[in-house]
PDB file of N, CA, C and O in Angstrom:
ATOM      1  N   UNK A   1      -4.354 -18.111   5.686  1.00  0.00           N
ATOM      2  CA  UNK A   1      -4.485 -16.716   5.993  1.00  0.00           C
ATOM      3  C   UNK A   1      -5.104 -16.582   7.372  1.00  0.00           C
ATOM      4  O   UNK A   1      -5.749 -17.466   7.937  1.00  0.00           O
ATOM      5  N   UNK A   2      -4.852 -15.461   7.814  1.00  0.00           N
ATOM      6  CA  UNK A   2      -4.960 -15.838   9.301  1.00  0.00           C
ATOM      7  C   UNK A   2      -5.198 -13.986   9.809  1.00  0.00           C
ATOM      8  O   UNK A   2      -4.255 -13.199   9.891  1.00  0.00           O
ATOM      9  N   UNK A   3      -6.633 -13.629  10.086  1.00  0.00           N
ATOM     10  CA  UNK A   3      -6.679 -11.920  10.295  1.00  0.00           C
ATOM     11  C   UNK A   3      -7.286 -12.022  11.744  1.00  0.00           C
ATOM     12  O   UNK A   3      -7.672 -12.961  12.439  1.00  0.00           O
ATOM     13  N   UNK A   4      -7.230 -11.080  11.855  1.00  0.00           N
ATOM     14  CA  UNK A   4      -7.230 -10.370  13.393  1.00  0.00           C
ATOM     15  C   UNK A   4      -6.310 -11.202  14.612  1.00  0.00           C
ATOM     16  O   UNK A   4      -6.433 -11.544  15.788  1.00  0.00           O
ATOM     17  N   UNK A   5      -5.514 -11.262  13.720  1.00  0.00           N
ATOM     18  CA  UNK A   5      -4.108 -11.678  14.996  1.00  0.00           C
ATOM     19  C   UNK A   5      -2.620 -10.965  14.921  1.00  0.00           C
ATOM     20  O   UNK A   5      -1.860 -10.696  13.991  1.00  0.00           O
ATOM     21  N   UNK A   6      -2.577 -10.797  16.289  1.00  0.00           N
ATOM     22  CA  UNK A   6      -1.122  -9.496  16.635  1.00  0.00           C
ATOM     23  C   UNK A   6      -0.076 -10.691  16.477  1.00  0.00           C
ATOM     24  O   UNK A   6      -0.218 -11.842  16.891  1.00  0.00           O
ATOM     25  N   UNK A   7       0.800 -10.257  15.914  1.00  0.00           N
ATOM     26  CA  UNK A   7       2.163 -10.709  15.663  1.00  0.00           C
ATOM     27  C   UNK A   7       3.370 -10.236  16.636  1.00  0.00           C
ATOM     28  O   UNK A   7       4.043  -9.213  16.512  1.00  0.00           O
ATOM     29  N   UNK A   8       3.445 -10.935  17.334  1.00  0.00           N
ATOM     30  CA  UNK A   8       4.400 -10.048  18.685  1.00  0.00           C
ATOM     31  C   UNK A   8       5.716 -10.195  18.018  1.00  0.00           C
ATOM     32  O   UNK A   8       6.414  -9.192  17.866  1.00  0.00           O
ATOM     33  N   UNK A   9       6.252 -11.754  17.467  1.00  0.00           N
ATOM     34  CA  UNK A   9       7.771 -11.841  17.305  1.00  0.00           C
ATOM     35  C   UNK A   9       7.561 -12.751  15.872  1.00  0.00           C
ATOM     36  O   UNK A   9       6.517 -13.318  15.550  1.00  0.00           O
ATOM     37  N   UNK A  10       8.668 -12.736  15.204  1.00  0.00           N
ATOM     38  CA  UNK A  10       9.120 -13.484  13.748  1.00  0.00           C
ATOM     39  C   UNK A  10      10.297 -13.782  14.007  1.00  0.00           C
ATOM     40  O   UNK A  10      11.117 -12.866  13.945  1.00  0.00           O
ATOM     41  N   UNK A  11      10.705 -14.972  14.332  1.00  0.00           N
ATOM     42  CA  UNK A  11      11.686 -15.999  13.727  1.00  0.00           C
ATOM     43  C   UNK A  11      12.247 -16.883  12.377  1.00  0.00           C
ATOM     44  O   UNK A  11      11.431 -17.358  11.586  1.00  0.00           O
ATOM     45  N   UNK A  12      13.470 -17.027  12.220  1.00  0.00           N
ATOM     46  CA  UNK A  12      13.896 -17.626  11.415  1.00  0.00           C
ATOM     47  C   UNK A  12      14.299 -19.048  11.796  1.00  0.00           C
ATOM     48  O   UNK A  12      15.376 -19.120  12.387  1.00  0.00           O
ATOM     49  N   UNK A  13      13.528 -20.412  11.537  1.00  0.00           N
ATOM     50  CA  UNK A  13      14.190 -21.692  12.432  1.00  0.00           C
ATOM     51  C   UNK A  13      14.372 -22.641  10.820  1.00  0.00           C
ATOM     52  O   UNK A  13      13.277 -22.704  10.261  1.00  0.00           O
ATOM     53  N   UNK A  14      15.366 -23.264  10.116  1.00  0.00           N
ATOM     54  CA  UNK A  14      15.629 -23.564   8.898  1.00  0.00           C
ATOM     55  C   UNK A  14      14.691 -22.934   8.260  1.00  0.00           C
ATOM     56  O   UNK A  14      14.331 -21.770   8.439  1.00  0.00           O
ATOM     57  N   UNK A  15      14.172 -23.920   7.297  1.00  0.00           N
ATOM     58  CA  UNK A  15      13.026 -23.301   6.151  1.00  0.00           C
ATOM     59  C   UNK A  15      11.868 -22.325   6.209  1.00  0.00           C
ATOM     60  O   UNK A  15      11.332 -21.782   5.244  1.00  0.00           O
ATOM     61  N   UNK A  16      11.489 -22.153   7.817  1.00  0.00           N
ATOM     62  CA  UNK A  16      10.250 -22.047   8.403  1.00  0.00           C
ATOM     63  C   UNK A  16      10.359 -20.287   8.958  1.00  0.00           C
ATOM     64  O   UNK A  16      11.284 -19.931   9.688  1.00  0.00           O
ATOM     65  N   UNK A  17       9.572 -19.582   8.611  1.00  0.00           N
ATOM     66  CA  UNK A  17       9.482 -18.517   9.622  1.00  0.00           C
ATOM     67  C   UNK A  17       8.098 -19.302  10.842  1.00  0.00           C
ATOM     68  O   UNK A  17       7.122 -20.015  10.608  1.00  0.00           O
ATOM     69  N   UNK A  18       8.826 -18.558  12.479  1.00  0.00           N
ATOM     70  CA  UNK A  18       8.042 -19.084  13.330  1.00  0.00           C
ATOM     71  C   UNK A  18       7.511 -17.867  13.719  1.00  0.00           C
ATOM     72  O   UNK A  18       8.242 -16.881  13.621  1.00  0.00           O
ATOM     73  N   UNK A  19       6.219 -17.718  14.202  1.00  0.00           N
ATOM     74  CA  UNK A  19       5.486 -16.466  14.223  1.00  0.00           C
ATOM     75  C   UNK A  19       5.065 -16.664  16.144  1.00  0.00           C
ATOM     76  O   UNK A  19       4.655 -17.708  16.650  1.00  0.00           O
ATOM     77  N   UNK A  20       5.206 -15.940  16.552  1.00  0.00           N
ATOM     78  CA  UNK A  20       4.749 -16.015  17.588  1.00  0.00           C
ATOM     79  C   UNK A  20       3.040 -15.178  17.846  1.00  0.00           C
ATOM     80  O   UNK A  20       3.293 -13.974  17.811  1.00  0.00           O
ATOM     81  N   UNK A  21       1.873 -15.319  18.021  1.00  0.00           N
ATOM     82  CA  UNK A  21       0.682 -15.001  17.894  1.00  0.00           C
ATOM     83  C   UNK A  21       0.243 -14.864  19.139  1.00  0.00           C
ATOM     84  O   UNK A  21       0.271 -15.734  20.009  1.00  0.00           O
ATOM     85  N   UNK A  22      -0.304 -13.395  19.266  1.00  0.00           N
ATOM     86  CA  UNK A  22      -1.232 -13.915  20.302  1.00  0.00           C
ATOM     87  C   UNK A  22      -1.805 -14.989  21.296  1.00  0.00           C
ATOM     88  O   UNK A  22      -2.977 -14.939  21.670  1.00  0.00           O
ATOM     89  N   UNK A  23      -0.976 -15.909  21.686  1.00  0.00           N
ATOM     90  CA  UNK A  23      -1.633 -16.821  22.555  1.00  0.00           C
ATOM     91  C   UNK A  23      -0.779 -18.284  21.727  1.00  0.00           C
ATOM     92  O   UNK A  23      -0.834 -19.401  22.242  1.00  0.00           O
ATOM     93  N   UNK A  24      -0.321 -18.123  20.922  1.00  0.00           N
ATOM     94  CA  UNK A  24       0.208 -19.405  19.677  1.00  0.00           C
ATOM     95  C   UNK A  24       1.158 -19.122  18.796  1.00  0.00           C
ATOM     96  O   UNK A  24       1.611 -18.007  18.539  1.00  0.00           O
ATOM     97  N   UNK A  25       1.454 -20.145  18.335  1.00  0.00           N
ATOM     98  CA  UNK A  25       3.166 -19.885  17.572  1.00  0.00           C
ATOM     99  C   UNK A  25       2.790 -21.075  16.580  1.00  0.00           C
ATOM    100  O   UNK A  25       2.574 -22.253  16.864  1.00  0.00           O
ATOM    101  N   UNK A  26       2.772 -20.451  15.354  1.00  0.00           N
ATOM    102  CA  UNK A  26       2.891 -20.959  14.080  1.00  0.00           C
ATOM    103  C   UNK A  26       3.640 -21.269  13.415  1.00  0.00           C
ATOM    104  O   UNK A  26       4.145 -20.159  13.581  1.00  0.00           O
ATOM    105  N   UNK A  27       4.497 -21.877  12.537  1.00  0.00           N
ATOM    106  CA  UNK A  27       5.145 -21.820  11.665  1.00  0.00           C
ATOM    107  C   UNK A  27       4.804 -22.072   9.923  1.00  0.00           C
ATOM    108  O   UNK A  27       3.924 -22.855   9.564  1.00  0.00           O
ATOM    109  N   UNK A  28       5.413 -21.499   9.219  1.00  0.00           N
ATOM    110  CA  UNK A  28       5.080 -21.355   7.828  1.00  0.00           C
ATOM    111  C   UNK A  28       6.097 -21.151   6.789  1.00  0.00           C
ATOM    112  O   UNK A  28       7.080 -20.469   7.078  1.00  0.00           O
ATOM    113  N   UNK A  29       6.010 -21.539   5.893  1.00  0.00           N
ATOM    114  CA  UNK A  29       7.557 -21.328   5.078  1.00  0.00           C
ATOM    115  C   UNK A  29       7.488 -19.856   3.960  1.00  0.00           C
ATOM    116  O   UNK A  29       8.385 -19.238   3.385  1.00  0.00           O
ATOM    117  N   UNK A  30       5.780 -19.655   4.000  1.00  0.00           N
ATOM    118  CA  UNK A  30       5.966 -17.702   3.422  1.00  0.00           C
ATOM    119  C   UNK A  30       5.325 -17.076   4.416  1.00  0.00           C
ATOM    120  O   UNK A  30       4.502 -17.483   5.236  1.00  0.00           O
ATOM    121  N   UNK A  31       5.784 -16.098   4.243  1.00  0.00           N
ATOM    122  CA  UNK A  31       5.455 -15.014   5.416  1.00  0.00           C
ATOM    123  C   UNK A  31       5.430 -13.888   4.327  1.00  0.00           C
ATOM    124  O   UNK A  31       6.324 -13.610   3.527  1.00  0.00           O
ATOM    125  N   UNK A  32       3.655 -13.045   4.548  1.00  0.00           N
ATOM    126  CA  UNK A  32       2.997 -11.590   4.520  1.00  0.00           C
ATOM    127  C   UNK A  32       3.008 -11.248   5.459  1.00  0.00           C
ATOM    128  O   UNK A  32       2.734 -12.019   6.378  1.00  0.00           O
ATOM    129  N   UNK A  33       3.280 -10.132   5.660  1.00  0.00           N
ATOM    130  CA  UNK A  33       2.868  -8.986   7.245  1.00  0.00           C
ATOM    131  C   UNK A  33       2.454  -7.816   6.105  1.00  0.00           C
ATOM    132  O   UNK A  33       3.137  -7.406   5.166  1.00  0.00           O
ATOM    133  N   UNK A  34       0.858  -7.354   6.590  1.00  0.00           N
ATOM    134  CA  UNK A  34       0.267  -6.132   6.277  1.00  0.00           C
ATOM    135  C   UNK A  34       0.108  -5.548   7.141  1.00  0.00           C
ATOM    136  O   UNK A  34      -0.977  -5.661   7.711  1.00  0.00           O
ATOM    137  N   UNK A  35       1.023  -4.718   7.615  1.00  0.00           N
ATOM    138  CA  UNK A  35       0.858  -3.798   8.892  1.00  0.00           C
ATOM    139  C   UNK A  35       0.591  -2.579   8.391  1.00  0.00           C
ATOM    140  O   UNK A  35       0.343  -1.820   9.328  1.00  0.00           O
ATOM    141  N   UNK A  36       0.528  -2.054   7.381  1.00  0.00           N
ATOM    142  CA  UNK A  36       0.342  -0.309   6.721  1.00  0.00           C
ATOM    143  C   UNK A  36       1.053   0.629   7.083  1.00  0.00           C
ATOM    144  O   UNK A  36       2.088   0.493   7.737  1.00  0.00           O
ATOM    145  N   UNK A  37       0.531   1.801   6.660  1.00  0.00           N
ATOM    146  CA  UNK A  37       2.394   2.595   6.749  1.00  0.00           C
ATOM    147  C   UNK A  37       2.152   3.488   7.838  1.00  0.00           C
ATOM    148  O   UNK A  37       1.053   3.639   8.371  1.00  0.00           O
ATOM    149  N   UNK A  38       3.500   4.236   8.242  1.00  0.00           N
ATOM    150  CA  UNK A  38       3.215   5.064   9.194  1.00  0.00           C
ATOM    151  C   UNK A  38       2.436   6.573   9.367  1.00  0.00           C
ATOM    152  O   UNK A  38       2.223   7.291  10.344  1.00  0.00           O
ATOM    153  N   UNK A  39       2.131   6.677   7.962  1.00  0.00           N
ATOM    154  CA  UNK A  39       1.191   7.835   7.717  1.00  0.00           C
ATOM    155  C   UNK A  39      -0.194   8.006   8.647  1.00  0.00           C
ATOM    156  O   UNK A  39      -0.672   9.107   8.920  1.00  0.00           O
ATOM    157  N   UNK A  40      -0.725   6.794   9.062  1.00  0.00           N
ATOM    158  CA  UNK A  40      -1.779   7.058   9.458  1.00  0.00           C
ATOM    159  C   UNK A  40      -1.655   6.141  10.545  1.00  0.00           C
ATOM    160  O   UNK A  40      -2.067   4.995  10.368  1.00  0.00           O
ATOM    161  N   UNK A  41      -0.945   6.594  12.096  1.00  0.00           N
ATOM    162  CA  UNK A  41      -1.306   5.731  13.109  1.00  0.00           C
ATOM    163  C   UNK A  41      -2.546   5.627  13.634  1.00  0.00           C
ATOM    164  O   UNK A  41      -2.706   4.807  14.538  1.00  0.00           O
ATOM    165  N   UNK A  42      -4.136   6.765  12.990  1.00  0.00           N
ATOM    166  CA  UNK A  42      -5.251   6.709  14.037  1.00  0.00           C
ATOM    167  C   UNK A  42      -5.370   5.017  13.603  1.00  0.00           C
ATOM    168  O   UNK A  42      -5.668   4.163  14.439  1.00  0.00           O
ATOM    169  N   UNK A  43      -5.128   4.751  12.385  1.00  0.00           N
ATOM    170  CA  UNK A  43      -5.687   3.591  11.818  1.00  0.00           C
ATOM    171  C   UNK A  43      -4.910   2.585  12.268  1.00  0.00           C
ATOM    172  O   UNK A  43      -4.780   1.576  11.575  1.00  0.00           O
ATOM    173  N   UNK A  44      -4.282   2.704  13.485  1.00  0.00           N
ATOM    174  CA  UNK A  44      -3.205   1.233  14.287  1.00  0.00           C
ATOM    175  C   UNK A  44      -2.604   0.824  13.507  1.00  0.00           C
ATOM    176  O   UNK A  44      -2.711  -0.382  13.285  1.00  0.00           O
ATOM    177  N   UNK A  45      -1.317   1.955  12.402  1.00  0.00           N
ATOM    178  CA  UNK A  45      -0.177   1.697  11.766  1.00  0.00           C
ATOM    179  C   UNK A  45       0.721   2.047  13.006  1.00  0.00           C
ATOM    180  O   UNK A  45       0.256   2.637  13.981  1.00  0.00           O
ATOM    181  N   UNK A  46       2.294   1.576  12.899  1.00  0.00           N
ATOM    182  CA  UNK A  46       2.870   1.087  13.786  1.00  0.00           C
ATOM    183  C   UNK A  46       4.412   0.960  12.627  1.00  0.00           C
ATOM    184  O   UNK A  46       4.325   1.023  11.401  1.00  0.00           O
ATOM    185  N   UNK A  47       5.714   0.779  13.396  1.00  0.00           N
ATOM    186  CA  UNK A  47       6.714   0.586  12.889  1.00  0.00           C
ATOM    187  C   UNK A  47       7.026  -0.677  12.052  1.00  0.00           C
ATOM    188  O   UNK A  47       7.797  -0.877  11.113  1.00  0.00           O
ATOM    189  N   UNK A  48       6.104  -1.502  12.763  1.00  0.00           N
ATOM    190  CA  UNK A  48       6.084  -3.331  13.214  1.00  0.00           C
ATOM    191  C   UNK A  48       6.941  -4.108  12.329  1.00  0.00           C
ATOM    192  O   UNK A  48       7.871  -4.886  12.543  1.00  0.00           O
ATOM    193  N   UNK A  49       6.221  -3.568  10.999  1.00  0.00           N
ATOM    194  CA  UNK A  49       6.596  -3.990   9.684  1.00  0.00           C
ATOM    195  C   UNK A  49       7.842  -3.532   9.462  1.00  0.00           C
ATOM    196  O   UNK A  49       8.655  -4.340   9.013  1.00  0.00           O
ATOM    197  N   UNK A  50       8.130  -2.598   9.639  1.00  0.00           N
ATOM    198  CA  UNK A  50       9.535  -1.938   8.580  1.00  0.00           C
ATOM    199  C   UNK A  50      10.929  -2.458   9.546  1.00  0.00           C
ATOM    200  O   UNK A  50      12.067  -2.552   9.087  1.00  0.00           O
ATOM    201  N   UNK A  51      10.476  -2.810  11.200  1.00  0.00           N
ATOM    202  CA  UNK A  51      11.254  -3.777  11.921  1.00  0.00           C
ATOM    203  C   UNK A  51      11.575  -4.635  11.476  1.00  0.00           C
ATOM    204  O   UNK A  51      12.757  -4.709  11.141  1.00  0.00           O
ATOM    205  N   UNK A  52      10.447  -6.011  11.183  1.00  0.00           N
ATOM    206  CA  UNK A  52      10.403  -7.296  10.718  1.00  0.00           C
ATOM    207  C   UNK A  52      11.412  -7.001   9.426  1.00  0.00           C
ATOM    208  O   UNK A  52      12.378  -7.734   9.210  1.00  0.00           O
ATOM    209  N   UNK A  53      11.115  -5.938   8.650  1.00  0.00           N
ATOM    210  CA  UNK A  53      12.129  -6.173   7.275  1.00  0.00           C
ATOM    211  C   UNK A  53      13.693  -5.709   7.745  1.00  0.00           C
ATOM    212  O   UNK A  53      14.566  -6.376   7.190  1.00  0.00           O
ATOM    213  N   UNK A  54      14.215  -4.588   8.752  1.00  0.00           N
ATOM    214  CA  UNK A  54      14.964  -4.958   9.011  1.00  0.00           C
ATOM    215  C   UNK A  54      15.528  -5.690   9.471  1.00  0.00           C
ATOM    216  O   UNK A  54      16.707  -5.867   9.165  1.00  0.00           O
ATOM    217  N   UNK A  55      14.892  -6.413  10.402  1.00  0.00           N
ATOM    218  CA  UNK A  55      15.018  -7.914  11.415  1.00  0.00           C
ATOM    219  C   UNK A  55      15.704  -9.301  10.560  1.00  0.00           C
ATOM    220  O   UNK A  55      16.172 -10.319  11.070  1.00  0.00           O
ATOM    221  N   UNK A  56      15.569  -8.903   8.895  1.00  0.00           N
ATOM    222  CA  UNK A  56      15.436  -9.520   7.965  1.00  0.00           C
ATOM    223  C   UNK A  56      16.976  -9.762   7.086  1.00  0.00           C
ATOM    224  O   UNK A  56      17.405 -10.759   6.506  1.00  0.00           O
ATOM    225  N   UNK A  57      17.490  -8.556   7.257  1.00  0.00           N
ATOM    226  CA  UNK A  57      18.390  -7.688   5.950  1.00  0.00           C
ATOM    227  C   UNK A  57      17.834  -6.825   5.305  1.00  0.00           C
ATOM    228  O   UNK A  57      18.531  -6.141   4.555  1.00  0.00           O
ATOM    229  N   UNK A  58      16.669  -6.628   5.375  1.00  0.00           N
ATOM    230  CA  UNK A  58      15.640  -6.092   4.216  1.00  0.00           C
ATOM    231  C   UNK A  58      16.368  -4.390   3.856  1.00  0.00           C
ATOM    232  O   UNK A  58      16.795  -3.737   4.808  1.00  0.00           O
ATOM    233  N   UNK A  59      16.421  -3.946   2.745  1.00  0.00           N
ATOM    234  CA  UNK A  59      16.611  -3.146   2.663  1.00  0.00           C
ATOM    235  C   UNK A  59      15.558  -1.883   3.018  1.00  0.00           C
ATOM    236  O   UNK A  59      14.732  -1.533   2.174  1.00  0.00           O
ATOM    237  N   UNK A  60      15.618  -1.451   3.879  1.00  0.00           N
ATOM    238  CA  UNK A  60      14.390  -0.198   4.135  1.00  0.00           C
ATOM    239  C   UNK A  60      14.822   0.942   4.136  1.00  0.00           C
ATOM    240  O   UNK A  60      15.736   1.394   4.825  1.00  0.00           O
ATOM    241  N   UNK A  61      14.150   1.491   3.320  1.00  0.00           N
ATOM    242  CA  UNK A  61      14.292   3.418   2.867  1.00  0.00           C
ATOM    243  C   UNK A  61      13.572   4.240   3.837  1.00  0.00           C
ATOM    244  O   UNK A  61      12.489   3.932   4.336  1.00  0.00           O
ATOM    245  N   UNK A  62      14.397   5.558   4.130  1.00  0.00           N
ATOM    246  CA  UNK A  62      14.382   6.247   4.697  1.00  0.00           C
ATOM    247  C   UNK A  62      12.521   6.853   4.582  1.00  0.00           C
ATOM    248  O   UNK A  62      12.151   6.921   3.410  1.00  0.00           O
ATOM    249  N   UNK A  63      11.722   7.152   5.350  1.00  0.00           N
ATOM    250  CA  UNK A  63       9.994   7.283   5.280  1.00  0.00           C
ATOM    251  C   UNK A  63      10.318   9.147   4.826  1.00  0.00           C
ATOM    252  O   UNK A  63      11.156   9.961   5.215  1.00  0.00           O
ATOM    253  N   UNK A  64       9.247   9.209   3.897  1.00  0.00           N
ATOM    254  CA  UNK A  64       9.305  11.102   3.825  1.00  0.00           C
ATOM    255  C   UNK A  64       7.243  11.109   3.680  1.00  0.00           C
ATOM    256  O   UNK A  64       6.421  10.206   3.838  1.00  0.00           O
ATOM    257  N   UNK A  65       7.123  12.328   3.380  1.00  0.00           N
ATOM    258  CA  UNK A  65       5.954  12.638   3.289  1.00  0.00           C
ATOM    259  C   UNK A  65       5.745  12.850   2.064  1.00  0.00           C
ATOM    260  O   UNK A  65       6.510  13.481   1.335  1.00  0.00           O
ATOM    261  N   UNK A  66       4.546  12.274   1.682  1.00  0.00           N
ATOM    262  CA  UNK A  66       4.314  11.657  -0.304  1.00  0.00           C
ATOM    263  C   UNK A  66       3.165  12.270  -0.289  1.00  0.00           C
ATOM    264  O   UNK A  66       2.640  12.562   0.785  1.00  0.00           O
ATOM    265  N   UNK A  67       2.573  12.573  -1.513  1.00  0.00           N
ATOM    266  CA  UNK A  67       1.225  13.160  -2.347  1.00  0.00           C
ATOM    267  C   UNK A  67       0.688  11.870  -2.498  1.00  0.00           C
ATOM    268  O   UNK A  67       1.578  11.040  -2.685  1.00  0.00           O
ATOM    269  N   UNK A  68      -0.409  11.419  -2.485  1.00  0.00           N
ATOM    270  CA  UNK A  68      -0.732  10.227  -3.255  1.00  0.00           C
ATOM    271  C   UNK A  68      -2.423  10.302  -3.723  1.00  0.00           C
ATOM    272  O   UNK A  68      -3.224  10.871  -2.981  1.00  0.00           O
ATOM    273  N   UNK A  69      -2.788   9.773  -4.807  1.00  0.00           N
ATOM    274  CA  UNK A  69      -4.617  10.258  -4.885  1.00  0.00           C
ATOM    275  C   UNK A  69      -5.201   9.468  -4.431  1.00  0.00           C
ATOM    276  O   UNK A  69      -4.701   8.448  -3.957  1.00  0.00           O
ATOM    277  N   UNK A  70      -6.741   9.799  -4.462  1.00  0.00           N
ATOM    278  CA  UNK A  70      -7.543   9.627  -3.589  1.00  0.00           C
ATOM    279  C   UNK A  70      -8.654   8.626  -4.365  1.00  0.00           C
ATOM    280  O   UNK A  70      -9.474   9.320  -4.966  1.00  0.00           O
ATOM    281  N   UNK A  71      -8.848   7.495  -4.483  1.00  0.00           N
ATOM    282  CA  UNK A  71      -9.716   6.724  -5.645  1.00  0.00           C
ATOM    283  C   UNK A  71     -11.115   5.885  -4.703  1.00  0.00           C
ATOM    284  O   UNK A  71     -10.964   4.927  -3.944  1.00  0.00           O
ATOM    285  N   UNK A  72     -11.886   6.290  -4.896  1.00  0.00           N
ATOM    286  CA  UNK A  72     -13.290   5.890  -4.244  1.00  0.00           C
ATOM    287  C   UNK A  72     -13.801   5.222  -5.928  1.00  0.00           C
ATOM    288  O   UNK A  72     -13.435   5.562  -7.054  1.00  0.00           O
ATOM    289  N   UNK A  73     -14.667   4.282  -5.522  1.00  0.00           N
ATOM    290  CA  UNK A  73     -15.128   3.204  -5.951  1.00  0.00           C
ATOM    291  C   UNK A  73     -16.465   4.623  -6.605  1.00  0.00           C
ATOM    292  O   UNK A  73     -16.565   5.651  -5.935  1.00  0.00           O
ATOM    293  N   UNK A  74     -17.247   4.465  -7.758  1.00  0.00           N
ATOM    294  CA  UNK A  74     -17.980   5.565  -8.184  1.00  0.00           C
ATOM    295  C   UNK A  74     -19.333   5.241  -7.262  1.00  0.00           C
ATOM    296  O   UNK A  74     -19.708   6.055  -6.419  1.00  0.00           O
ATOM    297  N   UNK A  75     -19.916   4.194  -7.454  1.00  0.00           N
ATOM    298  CA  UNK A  75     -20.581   3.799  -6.656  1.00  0.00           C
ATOM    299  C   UNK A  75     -20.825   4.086  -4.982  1.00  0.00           C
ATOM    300  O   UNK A  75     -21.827   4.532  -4.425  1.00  0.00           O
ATOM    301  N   UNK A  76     -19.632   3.693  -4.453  1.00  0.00           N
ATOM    302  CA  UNK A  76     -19.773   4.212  -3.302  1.00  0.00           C
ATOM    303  C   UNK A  76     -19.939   5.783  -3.093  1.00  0.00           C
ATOM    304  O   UNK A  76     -20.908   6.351  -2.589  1.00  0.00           O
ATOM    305  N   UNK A  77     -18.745   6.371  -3.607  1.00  0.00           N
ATOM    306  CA  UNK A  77     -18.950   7.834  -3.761  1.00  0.00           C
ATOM    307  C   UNK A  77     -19.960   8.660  -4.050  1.00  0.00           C
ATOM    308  O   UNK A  77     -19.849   9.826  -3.670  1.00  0.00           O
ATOM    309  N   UNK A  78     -21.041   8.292  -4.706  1.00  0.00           N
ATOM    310  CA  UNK A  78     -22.076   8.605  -4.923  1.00  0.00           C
ATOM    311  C   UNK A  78     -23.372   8.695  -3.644  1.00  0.00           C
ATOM    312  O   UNK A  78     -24.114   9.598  -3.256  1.00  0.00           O
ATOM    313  N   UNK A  79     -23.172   7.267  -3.270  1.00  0.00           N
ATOM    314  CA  UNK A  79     -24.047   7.204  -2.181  1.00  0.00           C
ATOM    315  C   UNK A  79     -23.806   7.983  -0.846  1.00  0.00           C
ATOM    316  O   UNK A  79     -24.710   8.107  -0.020  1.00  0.00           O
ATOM    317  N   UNK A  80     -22.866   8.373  -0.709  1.00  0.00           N
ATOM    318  CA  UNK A  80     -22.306   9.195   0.178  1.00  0.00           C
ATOM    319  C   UNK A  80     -20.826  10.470  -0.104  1.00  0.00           C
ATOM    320  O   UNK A  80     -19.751  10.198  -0.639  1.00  0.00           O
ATOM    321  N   UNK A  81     -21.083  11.279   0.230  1.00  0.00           N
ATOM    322  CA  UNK A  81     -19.737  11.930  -0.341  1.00  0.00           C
ATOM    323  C   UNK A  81     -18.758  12.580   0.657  1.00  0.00           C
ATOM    324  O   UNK A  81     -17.946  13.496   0.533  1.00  0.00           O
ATOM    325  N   UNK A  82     -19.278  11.430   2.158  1.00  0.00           N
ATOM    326  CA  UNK A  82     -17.985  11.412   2.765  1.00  0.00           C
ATOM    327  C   UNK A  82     -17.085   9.999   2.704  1.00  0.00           C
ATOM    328  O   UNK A  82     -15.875  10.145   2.878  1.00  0.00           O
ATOM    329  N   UNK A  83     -17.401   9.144   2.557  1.00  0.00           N
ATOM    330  CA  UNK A  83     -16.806   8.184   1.428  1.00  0.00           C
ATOM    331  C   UNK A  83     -15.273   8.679   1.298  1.00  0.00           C
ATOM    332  O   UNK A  83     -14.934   9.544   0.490  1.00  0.00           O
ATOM    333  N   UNK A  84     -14.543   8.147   2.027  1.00  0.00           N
ATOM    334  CA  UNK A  84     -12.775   8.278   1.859  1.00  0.00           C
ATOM    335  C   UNK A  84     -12.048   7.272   1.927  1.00  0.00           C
ATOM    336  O   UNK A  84     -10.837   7.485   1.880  1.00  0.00           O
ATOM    337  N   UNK A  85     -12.571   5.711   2.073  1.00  0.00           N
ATOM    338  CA  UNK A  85     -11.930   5.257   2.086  1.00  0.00           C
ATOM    339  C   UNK A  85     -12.563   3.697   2.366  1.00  0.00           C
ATOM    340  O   UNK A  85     -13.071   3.673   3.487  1.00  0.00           O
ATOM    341  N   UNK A  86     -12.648   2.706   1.830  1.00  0.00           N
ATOM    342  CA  UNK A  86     -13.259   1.275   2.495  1.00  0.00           C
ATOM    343  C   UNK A  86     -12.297   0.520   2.951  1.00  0.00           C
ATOM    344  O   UNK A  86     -11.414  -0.028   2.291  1.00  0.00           O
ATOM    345  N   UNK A  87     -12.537   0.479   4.535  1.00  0.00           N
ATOM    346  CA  UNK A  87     -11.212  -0.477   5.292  1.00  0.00           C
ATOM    347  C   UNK A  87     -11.841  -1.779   5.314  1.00  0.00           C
ATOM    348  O   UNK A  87     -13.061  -1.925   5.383  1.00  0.00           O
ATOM    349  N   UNK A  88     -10.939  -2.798   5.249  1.00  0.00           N
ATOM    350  CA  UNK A  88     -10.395  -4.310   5.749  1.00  0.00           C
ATOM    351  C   UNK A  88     -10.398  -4.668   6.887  1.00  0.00           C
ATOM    352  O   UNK A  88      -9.193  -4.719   7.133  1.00  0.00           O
ATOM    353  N   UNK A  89     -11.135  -5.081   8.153  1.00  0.00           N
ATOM    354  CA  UNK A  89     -10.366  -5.593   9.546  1.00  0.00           C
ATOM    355  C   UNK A  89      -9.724  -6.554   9.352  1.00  0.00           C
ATOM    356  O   UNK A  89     -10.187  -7.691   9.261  1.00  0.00           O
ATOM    357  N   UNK A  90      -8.386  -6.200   9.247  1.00  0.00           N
ATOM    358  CA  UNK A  90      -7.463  -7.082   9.098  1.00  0.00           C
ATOM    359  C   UNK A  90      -6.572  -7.334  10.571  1.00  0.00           C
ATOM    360  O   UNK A  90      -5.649  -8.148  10.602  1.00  0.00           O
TER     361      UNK A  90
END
């Protein structure tokens, strides 16, 4: 696992996806990309991902605007009740 690194390019070379990184080029035979969705670019969401899956074959659906709820940890919520959300630097 490998966080706080930009993924510029993804290749296919036989078995291997080759990742091109920031400064280095990896290869690996599974490949995750958590790039997050486009709902929220303040949070440095980006297309990146839904590229890579077309880049792929991947089948990708058309993006609309969704309802979704809102789940804070009780604990946290308590201690504060602006509490919206606990991010990852990923």
């Amino acid at each position: 696992m490998r966080l706080r690194s930009e993924v510029v390019s993804v290749a296919r070379e036989a078995s291997d996806f080759v990742l091109a990184l920031n400064g280095e080029t990896v290869a690996t035979q599974k490949l995750v990309i958590a790039s997050g969705g486009l709902s929220m670019p303040g949070l440095g969401a980006s297309p990146f991902g839904y590229k890579i899956a077309e880049q792929f074959g991947l089948k990708v659906l058309p993006t609309r605007a969704g309802w979704c709820p809102l789940r804070c940890i009780s604990r946290c919520w308590n201690s504060s009740r602006r509490c919206l959300a606990c991010l990852f630097p990923a």
